[in-house]
Structures are given as C-alpha cells and as structure tokens.
C-alpha positions in Angstrom: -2.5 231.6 44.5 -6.0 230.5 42.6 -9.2 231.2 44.6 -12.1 229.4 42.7 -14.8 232.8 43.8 -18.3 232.0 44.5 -20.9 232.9 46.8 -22.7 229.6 47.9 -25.5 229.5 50.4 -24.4 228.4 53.9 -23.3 225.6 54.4 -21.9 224.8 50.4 -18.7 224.2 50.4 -16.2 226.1 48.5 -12.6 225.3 47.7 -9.5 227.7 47.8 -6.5 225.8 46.4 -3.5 227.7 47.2 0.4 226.8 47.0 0.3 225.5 50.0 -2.1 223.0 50.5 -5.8 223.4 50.2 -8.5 223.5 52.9 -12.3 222.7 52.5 -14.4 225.5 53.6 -18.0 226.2 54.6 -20.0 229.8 54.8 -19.4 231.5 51.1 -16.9 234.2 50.0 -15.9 235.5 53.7 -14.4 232.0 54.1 -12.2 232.5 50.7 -10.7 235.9 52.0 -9.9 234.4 55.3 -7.2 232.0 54.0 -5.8 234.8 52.2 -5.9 237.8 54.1 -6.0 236.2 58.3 -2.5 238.1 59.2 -1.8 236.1 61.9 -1.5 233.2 59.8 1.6 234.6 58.4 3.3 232.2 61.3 1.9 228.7 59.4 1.1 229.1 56.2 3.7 232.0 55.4 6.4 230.3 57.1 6.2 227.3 54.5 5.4 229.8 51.7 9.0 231.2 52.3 10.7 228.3 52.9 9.5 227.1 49.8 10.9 231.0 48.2 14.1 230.2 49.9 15.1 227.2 47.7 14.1 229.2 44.1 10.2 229.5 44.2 9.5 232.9 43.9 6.9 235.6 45.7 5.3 239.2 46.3 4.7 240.5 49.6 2.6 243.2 50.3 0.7 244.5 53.3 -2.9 245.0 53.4 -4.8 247.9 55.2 -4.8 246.2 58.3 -0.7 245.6 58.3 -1.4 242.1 58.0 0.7 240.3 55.1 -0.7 239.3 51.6 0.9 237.3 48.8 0.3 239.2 45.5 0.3 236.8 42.6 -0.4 238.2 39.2 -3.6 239.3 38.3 -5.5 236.6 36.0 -9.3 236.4 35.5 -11.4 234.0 33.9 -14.7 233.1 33.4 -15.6 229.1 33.6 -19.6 229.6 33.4 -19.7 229.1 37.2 -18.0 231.7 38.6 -15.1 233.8 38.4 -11.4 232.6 38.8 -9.2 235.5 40.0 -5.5 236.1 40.8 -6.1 238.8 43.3 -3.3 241.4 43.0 -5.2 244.1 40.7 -8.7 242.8 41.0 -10.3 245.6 42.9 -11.3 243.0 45.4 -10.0 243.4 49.2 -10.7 240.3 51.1 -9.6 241.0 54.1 -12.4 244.1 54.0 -15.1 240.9 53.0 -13.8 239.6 56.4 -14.3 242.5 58.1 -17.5 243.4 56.9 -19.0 239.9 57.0 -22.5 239.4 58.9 -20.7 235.8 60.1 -18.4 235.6 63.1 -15.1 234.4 61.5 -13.0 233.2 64.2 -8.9 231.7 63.7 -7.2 229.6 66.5 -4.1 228.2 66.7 -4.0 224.0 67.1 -4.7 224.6 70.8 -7.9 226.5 69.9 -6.7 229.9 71.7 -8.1 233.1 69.5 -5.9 234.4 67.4 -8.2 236.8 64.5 -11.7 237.7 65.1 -13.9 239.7 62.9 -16.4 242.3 64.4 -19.0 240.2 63.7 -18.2 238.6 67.0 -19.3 241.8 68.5 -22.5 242.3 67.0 -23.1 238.7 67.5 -21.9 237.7 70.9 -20.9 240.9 72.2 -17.1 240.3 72.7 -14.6 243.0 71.3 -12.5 241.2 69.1 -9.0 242.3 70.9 -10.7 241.0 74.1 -10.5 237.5 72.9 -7.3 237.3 71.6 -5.6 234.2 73.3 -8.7 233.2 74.8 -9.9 229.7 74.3 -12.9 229.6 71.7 -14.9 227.4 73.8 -15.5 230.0 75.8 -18.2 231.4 73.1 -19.5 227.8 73.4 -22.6 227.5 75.9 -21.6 223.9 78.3 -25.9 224.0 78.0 -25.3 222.4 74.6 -26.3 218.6 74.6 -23.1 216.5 75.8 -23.3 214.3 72.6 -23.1 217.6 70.1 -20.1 219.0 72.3 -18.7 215.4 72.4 -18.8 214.7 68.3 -17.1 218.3 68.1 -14.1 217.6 70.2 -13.9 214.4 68.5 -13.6 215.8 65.1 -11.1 218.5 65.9 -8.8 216.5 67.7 -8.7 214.2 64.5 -8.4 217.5 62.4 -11.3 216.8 60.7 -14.3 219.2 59.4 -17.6 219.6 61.7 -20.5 221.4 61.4 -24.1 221.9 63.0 -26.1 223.8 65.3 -25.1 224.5 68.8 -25.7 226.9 71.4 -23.7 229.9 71.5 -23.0 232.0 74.8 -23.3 235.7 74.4 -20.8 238.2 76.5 -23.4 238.6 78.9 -24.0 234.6 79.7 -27.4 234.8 77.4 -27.4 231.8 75.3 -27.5 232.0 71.1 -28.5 229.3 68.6 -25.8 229.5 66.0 -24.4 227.7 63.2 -21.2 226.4 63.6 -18.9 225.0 60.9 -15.1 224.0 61.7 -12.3 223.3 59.5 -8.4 222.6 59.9 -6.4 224.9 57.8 -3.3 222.8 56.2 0.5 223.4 55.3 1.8 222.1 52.5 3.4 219.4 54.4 -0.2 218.5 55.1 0.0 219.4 58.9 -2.9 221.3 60.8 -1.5 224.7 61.9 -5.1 226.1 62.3 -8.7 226.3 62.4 -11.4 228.7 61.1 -14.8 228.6 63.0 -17.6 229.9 61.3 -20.4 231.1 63.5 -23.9 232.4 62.2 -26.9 233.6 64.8 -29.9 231.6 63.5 -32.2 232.4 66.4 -34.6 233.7 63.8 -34.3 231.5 61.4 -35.1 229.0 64.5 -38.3 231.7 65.7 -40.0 231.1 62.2 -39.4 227.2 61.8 -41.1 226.8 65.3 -44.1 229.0 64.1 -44.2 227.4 61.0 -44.5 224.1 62.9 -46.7 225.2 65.3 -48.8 226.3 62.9 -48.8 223.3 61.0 -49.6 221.0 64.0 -52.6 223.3 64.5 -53.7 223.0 61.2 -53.7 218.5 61.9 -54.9 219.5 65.1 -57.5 221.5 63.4 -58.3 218.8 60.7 -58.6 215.9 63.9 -61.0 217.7 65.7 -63.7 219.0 62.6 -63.6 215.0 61.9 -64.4 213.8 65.2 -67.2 216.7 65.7 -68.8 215.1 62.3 -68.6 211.2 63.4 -69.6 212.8 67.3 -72.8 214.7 65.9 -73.9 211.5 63.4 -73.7 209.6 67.4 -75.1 212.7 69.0 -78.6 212.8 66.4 -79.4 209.3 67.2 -79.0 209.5 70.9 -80.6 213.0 70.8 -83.7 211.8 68.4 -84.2 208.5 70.4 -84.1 210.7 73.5 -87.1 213.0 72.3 -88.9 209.9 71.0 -88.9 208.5 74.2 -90.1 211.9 75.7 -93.3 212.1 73.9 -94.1 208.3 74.5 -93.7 208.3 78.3 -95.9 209.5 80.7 -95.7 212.4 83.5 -95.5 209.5 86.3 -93.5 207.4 84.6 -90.1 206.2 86.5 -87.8 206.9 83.3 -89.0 209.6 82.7 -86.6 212.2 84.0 -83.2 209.8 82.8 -84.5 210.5 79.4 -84.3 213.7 80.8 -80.8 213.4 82.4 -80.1 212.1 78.5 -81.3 214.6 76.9 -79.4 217.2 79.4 -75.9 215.4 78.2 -76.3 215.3 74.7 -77.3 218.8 74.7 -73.7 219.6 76.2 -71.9 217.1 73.4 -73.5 219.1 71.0 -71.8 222.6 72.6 -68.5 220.6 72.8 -68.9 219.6 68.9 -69.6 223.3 68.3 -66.6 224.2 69.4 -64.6 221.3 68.0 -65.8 222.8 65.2 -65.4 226.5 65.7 -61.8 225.6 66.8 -61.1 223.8 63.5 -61.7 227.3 62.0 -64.2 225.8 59.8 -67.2 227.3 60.9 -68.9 230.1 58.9 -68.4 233.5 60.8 -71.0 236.1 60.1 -68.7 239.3 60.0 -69.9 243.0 60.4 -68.4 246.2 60.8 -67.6 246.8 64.6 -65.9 249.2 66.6 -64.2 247.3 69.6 -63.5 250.4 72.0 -67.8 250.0 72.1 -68.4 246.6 72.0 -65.4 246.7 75.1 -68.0 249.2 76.9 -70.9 247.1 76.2 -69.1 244.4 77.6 -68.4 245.8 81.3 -71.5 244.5 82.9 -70.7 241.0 81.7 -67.1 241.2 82.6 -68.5 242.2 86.1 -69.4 238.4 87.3 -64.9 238.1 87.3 -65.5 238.6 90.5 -65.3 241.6 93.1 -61.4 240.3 94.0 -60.4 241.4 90.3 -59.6 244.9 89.4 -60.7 245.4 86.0 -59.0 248.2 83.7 -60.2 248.9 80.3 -58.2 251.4 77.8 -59.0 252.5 75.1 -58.2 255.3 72.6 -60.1 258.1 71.2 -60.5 256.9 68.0 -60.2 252.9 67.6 -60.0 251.5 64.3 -63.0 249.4 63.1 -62.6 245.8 62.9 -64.6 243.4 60.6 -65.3 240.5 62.8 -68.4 238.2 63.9 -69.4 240.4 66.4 -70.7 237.2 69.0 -67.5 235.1 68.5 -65.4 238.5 69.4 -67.6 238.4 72.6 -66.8 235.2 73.1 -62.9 235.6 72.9 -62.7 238.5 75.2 -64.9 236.6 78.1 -62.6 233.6 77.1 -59.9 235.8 77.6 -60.9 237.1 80.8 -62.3 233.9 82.6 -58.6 232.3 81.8 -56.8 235.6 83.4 -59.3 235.5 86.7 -58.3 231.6 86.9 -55.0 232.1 86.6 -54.9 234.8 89.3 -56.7 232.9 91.6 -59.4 234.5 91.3 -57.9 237.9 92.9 -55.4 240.3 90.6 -55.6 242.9 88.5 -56.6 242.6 84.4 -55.7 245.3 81.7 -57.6 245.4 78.6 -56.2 247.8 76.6 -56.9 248.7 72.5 -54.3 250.5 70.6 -53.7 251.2 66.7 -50.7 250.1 65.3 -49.4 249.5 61.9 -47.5 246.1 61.2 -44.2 246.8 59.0 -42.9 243.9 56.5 -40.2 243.2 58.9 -42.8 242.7 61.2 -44.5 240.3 58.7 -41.8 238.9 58.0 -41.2 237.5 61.3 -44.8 236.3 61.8 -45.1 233.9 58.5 -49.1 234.2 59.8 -49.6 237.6 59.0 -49.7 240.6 56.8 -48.4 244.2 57.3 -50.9 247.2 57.5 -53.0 248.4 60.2 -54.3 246.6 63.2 -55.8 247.0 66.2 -54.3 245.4 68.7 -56.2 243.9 72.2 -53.9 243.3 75.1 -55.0 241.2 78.0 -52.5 241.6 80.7 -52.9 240.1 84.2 -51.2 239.5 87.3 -51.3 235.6 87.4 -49.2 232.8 87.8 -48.2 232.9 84.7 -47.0 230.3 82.3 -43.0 228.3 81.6 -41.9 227.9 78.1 -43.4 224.3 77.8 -46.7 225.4 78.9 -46.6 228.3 76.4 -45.8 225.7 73.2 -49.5 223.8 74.1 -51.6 226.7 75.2 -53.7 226.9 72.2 -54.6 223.4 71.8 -58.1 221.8 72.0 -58.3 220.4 75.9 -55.4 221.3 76.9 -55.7 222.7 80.4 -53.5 223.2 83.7 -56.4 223.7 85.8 -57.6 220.4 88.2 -59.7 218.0 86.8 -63.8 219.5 86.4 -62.2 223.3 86.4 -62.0 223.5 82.2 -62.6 221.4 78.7 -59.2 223.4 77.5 -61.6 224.6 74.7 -61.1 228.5 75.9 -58.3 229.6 74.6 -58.1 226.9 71.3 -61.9 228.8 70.6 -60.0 232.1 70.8 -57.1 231.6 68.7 -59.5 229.8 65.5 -61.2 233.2 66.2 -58.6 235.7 65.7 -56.6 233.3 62.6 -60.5 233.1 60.9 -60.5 237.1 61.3 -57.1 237.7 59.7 -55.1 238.2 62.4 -52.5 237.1 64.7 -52.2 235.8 68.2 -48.8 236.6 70.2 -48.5 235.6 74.2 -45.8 236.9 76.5 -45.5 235.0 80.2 -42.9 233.6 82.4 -43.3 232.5 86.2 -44.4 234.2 88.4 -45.0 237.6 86.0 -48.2 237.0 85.1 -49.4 236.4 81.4 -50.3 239.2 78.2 -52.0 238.0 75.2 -51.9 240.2 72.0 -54.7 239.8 69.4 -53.6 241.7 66.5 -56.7 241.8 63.7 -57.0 244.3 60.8 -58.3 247.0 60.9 -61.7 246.9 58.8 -60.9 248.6 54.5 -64.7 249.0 54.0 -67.8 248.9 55.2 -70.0 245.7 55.9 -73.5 245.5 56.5 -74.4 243.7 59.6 -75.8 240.2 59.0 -79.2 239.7 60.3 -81.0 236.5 60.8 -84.2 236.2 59.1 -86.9 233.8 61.3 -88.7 231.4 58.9 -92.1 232.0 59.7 -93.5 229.7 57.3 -96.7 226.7 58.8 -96.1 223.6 59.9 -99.3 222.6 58.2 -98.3 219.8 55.7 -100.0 217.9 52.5 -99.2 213.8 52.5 -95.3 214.0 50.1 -93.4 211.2 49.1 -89.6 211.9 50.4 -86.3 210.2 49.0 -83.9 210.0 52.2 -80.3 209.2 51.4 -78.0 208.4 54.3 -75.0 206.8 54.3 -75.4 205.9 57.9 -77.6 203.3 58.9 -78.3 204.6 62.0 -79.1 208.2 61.5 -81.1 206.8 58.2 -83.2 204.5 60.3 -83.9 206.9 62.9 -85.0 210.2 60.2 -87.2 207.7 58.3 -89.2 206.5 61.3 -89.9 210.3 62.6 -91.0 211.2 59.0 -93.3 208.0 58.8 -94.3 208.5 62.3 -95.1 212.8 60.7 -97.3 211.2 57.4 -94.9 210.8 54.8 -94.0 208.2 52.9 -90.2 207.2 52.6 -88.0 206.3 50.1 -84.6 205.1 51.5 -81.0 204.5 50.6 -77.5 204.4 52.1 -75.9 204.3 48.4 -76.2 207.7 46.6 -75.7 205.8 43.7 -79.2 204.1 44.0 -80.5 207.2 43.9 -81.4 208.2 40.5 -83.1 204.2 40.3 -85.4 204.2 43.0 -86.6 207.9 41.9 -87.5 206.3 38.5 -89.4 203.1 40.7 -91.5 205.1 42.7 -94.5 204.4 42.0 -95.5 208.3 42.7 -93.1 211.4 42.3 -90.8 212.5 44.5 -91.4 215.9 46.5 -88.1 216.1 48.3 -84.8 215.0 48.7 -83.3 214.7 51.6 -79.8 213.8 51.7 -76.4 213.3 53.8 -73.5 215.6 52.2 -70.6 213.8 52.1 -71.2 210.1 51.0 -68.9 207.5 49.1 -69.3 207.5 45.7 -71.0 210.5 45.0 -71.4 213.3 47.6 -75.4 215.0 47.6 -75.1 217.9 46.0 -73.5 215.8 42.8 -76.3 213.5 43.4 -79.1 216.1 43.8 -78.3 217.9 40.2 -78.2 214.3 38.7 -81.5 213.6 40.3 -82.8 216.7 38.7 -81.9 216.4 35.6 -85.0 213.9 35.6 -87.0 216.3 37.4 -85.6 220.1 37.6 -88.2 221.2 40.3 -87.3 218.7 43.0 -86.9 220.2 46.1 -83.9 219.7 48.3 -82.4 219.4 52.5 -79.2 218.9 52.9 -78.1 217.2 56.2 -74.6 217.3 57.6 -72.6 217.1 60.6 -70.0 218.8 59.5 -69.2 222.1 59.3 -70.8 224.6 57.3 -67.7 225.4 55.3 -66.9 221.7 54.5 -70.8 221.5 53.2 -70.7 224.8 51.3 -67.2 223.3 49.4 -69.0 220.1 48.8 -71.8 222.1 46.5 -74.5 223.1 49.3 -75.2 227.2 48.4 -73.9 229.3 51.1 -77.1 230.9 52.2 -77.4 227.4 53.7 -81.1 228.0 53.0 -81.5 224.3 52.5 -79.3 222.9 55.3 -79.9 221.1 58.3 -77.2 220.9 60.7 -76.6 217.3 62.8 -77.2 216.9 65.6 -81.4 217.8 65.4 -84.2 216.6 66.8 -87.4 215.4 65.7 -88.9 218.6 65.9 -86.5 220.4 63.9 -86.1 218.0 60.8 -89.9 217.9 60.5 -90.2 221.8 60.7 -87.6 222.0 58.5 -89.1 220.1 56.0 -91.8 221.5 55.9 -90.8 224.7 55.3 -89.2 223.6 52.2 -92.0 221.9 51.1 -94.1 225.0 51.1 -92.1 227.7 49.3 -93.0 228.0 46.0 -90.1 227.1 43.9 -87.0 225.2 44.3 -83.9 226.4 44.0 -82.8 226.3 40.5 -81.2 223.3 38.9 -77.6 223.3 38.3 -76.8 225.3 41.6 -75.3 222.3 43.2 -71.5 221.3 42.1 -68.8 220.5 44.9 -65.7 222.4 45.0 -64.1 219.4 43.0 -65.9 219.6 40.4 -65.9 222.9 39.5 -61.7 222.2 40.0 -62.0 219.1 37.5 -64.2 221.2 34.8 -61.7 224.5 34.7 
C-alpha cells in the first residue's frame, strides 16, 4: 500500500492509491488514515485484498489498537519535494489515532448509507455518540431545512457513485440545526465496484458568523460612502435654496403676502440641513471632538433628560463603583444614549422597563477574533436592555442602516440607530444586538476604555468686527449655482468679485486683475485641481493671500483634500448670507495668513513620498 501524505487545506483533494483501487478524497490527512485504518471496511476492501492473497499475492495482517484490521506493508519513505511518501508498518504514524483525534466528523456507510464507523468528532459536533449511530441512516444528521435543490444534487450524485461536496445544513442531536461542510466520496474495490462512502463533515458556523460581519460591514462602508455623497450634492441644493430664502427675507416687507412661505422655506431647509448632518455623521466622516469622560457621570447627568421617556417607562440605571474612562465626543455619546433610549420606549410601546447598565470588561483575542471589527483590551461596555417587541433575524441584518425604520410612516427618518452605530465604530468600538420576538431587544456598545488623558476641546467664539475695508475677492466654484448666488451676496456686501468655475483659470485671472487680490475663496473638491492645490499655486505669486475654504462635504473629506485641521479657514455648506459675509470678514482682519505651503491634499503628499 502507497499513501501519497499531505496535509492540504479543506477541500484539496488528496489521493491514496492502494492495491485495490484508489479513491479521490477531500479534508486532508484524516481522509488518508480512514482508507487504511476504518475496521469495518475489512468486509469490502479486505475481502478483495484476500482474494487476491489467495491466488499467490502476498500480505501482513495486523490489528490496530482498536481491534480493527490493518495491512502492514514494508516500511519505505521518501521524500519527492512535496511531501512525504510512506509505507506505514514502522513509520511511527497511527492513522487510525489521526481518525480519532480529528476535529472533522468522519463518517463510513455501507452502499445503502447506514452508519457503519464514526469518529468522536460526531460527538463534539452533532452530539451523537458514535455507537449510537451505528446502522442508522446518515441522513439523519442531515437537516430536511436544507434547500430541496442542494439535497436533490446530493442524492443524485451518490446514487451515480460519484463525488459531492458543499455546504448544507447539519442537524445537531438535539434538532438545532448546524452549517457544515460536507464532502462525499464512493470508496472502490479493485473490481471498480462502490462498496462504500466516507462523509466528511466540518461545523463552519463560525467561519459563516465572520463572512456575514465581514459583509455587513462592508455594505456599511458603500452605505456609508452613498450617503456622505448625497449630503455633499444635498447641501450644494440646500445653500442656494437657503441663501435665496434669506435674500428674499430682507427684501420683503412685514405685510407682505409671501412673506411667511419664505418663512415656511426657510423652516424646511433648516431640517435638510439636520438630515445632511446626519448623513454625514452616519458616514463616520465627521470630525468628532473627543475628551476624557467618565460615563457612570455623564449617565447621571443624563437622568433628567431621559425623564421626558415617559412616566409609563421604568428607568434602571447601573453602574459600577469605579467605571473606566472613555475617550469619546462627549455630545455625540449623549446623543447615542437618547438615541438608544427613544428607540427602546418605541419599541415598548411606550410602556416597559429599560436597563442601562455599565460594566468593565476585558476583550480576549478569541474574542477579537470573532469580531473582525475590534481589538482585545479593556472596554466598557453599555447595555440597553428593554422589554419590547423586539426584533426577527431579518429585521436584525438592516437595523443599522440609514432610514431604515419599522415604525409607521411620520414616526422616524431611521437615522437613530445608523447615528449610533457611526458613533461607537468612529470611537473604536463595537456594536453587538441580541433580540428575538417577543423578548425584547439588548444592545451592547463595547468602546475602549480611555490609555491617557485628553484635554477637553473647547470652542473658541471669533469675536472679531464685522467692520470691513472695500477687497477685491477671487471666488472659485465649480457650481454654477452656488457661484452665482456667493458672488451676488458679496457684491450686494461691497466687494468686488472675481469669478470662475475652472480652478485652472485661477492663477490667470489673478495675474488680470487689474488690482490685487485680498482673498480667495474657493470650493474644495473641483475637477482638475482641488482648492487647496490651487490655493498654494496661487500663492506662489503672492504668499500672503488670504484664504476660505467652502465645502459641503464633510470635514474629514476637506481636511484629506489639504484644508488644515483647525478648520480655521472653512466654511461649511449649507450657510447663509450672513455667515459667509461674517466669515469673511473675519479673515480679512487677522493679521497674517496662514503660511504658504500649508495646503497639499492627501494625494499629493502620497504621490511626493
């Protein structure tokens, strides 16, 4: 006998050539030793084996540990660069132990498919004891669930004695169903006749738990990517409507007619600009301002405003002695736990009971390992548990998306919960959520637990006049509409306007003017050439021009494109009249500009390394 030893990933197939015919395997090594050392088969394959002895061939019998009988060929070793050719009588090597100890389910029938070897990886597996099976028919450990095409193409290849293999649904001892592996092969005699098959069973309901995160994650990320580009195209819409609107507003009179749809206007587009925000927020590309914070206090802080729930909820809040700090942007945690806490008071009809409970915990690799989002080390982790409706297995695979909703129509945007999970993946964490009907629902926010110390940000009020000198200002904007609309409020404010749609056009019509240039300001990203590549070109001809940057994407799009993170000279879309012209004039009155060669995109700084 010649077994060609490897150990190939699942799946590779792996030949064992033996006097009596050969058989193509799947599953590695385990699926060697099983054509050698299966007892049972000692009815087939040994029958031919000593019919051939009987007329002159000669052979060893032995018995192995488990009485089961074993040819013992001379010992012969060899290595072909590949692997390791072995005659198995003094190799050291017990096979039917690799059998026995395998982490596969290695299961033998007869043609009629009853059970006639199982390894006690059934048991760990499925839960049968292997003696319970014997005789059985393997379907049994086959779940009927399984879709009738996959069950069909199976029966259809055994009954032909050919090989199958794929994924099915297993059925555990206690009816719970398993996603497995399967692989089947016929097992020849040397008169080429089937006189058994080896199924090959591997549980791969983890392997299945990380592909799903790993897609789930990866639809959230195009997801993600969808929504920060629609909030930029919304909020170029949004500053025209919004600057018209305000226009409008200081042209009409208290009495007039239209005056309070301009109002009504200027109501809506002050909501499509909180829906952009959180477009934004959601796409996990908006700047969070993170400080040190201890959430068992910020939880306290928080009971008053968790008050309006409603008297018909029961509110429970736990918390340790001694919570780990948390490095997070202290208003968008706010926001996540009344997120959190509106959604639970919804689904409970607005009557039920809601635990908020903080614990420390620390995160092992395994851990890690199963969550391809996260990291090991210490957490703290915030469990919202309530006493809802709670949620089936469908609902659960769309909950985080961006208006996704189950409540009736007015109820929700489905922004809630997409605004809590950018939250906790911006802060490091991860999100887990438990729920079946009728049980109610527990989310887990798992974030790190804060390494060092971090100064709380605090936003410094410009406090700069308004009071302005007559400037020249180069605008550059890609879009004809928001263009047309800034350089009739700066005309209408006493400046004179330079203007472009072409970034490339810049660096001419600075060179044409018949007086100098006191500002830029420009769009972000533009074809061509985005601003901040524009703006160091520009200064080049003149280091001290002063700069705005205008964008209606998010701020960490525009600080990748080259704008400096203090976003000092940044101006986010949608505005209104009154804010560009503020704006500029603050810039327009500090007494330097910031210095040349500070703005290079992302890209470029890529290109020149």
């Amino acid at each position: 006998m010649l077994l060609l030893f490897a150990k190939p990933a699942m799946g590779d197939t792996v030949a064992a050539a033996t006097g009596v015919g050969s058989a193509t395997l799947w599953g590695g090594a385990i699926a060697i030793g099983l054509i050698a050392t299966a007892g049972w088969l000692g009815f087939a394959v040994g029958a031919s084996r000593r019919k051939k002895s009987a007329t002159g061939q000669t052979g060893c019998k032995s018995q192995n540990s488990h009485g089961a009988a074993q040819d013992c060929p001379e010992i012969h070793r060899k290595n072909n660069g590949d692997g390791v050719s072995l005659r198995a009588t003094d190799s050291q090597l017990n096979l039917t132990e690799v059998i026995h100890q395998s982490a596969e389910a290695i299961i033998v029938t007869d043609t009629e498919f009853k059970i006639r070897y199982a390894n006690p990886a059934v048991t760990t597996i499925l839960g049968y004891a292997p003696q319970n099976l014997s005789g059985k028919k393997v379907d049994l450990l086959i779940s009927k669930i399984n879709e009738r095409a996959t069950l069909e193409d199976m029966s259809l290849a055994r009954s032909k004695g050919l090989h199958w293999s794929g994924r099915v649904i297993g059925k555990k001892v206690d009816g719970v169903p398993l996603e497995m592996e399967m692989d089947i092969s016929p097992i020849r005699d040397a008169e080429n006749k089937i006189v058994a098959f080896t199924h090959l069973m591997y549980d791969i309901s983890m392997k299945t738990q990380l592909e799903e995160q790993v897609r789930q994650s990866m639809k959230m990320q195009a997801v993600g990517r969808l929504a920060g580009g629609i909030a930029h195209d919304f909020n170029n819409h949004l500053t025209v409507i919004k600057g018209y609107c305000d226009l409008l507003m200081q042209e009409a009179q208290q009495d007039d007619s239209s005056l309070d749809c301009i109002e009504q206007i200027s109501w809506a587009t002050k909501q499509a600009t909180k829906l952009t925000g959180s477009l934004l927020a959601f796409s996990r590309k908006k700047v969070l301002k993170p400080s040190l914070l201890n959430p068992a206090d910020a939880l306290a802080e928080m009971e008053k405003p968790l008050a309006v729930l409603g008297e018909d909820i029961t509110l429970t809040i736990k918390t340790p002695e001694n919570s780990g700090s948390i490095c997070v942007d202290t208003v968008r945690f706010q926001q996540t736990v009344m997120n959190l806490a509106t959604n639970a008071r919804d689904a409970m009809g607005g009557a039920g009971q809601l635990t908020i409970e903080l614990s420390n915990v620390e995160l092992d690799r395994d851990h890690a390992r199963s969550h391809p989002d996260t990291k090991s080390g210490r957490h703290v982790l915030m469990s919202f548990t309530d006493t809802g409706a709670g949620m089936d297995s469908e609902t659960l695979t769309h909950v985080f998306e961006p208006f996704f909703t189950t409540k009736s129509k007015g109820k929700g945007t489905g922004l809630g919960l997409a605004m809590v999970y950018s939250f906790v993946k911006q802060s490091g964490g991860h999100i887990d959520i438990s729920s079946e009907k009728g049980t109610g629902t527990t989310f887990r926010l798992y974030i790190p637990q804060a390494k060092s110390t971090a100064e709380e940000g605090t936003e410094i009020m410009d406090t700069h006049p308004t009071k302005k000198q007559p400037r020249r200002i180069l605008l550059v904007e890609d879009d004809h509409a928001v263009r047309r609309l800034v350089a009739r409020v700066l005309v209408e404010d006493g400046y004179s306007v330079v203007e472009t749609g072409d970034p490339t056009e810049a660096a001419g019509l600075m060179r044409q003017s018949s007086q100098p240039i006191d500002l830029l300001v420009s769009d972000v990203v533009m074809p061509e050439m985005n601003g901040p590549e524009m703006a160091a070109q520009l200064r080049q001809t003149d280091p001290n021009l002063k700069v705005l940057f205008m964008s209606g994407f998010s701020e960490e799009t525009v600080i990748s494109q080259g704008v400096p993170s203090n976003m000092e000279h940044f101006l986010h879309k949608p505005f209104t009249p009154q804010q560009i012209c503020k704006k500029i004039a603050d810039v327009l009155t500090e007494s330097s500009a910031t210095p040349q060669g500070t703005y290079e995109s992302e890209t470029s700084l890529q290109q020149t390394r």
